[in-house]
N, C-alpha and C positions, 0 to 999 in steps of 0.2 A: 436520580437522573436516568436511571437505566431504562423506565416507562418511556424515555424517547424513540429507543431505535428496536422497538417490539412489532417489525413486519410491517403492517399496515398501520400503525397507530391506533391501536382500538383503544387502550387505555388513556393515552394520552387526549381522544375525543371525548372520553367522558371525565374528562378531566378541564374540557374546555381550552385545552394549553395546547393546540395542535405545532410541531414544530415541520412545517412543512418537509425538511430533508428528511424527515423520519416518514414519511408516506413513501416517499420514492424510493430510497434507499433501504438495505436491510445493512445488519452490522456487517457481514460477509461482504459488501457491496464496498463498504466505510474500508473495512481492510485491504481491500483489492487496490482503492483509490492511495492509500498511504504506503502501501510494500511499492505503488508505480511509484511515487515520489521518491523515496528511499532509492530506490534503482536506480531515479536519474541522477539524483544529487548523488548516488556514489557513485556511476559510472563516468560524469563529467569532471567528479573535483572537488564538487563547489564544498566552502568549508566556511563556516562565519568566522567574522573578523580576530582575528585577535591569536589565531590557531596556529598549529605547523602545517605545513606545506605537505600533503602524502600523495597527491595525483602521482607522480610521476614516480614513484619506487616501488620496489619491487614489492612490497604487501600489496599496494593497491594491484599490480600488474595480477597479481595472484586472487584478487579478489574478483575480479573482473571475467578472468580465468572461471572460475569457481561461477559467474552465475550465468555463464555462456553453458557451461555446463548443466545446470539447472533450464537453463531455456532451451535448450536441446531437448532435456529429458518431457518435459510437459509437453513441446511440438511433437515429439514421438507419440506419448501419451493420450494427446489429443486424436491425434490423426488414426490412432487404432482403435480409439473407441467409436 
């Protein structure tokens, strides 16, 4: 399954099997889209059913901590390049 997310899909066109998110997207793209999700669902809470409760204690406060930290550094980062 790796021929899907190879840039523009050239292998996958001669393959006949075009999977269209594979044209638009590149893997870098796919990851960008899943670390945003990760970030919100951790910074919000949200947790499936059945879990402990961590929004509100002190790991999470520290986690939280830690990617304000990280979004700082890349706004830095960005704006000096």
């Amino acid at each position: 399954m790796s021929w899907l997310f190879l840039g523009r899909g050239t292998v996958a066109r001669r393959r006949c099997q075009t999977c269209m998110l594979s044209l638009i997207m590149t893997w870098l793209a796919v990851l960008v889209v899943v670390v945003l999700i990760a970030a919100v669902a951790a910074v919000t809470g949200l947790k499936p059913k059945g879990t402990r409760h961590v929004a509100r204690t002190r790991l999470m406060g520290v986690a939280r901590l830690a990617l304000l930290a990280i979004l700082i550094l890349f706004a830095y980062l960005a704006f000096r390049a």
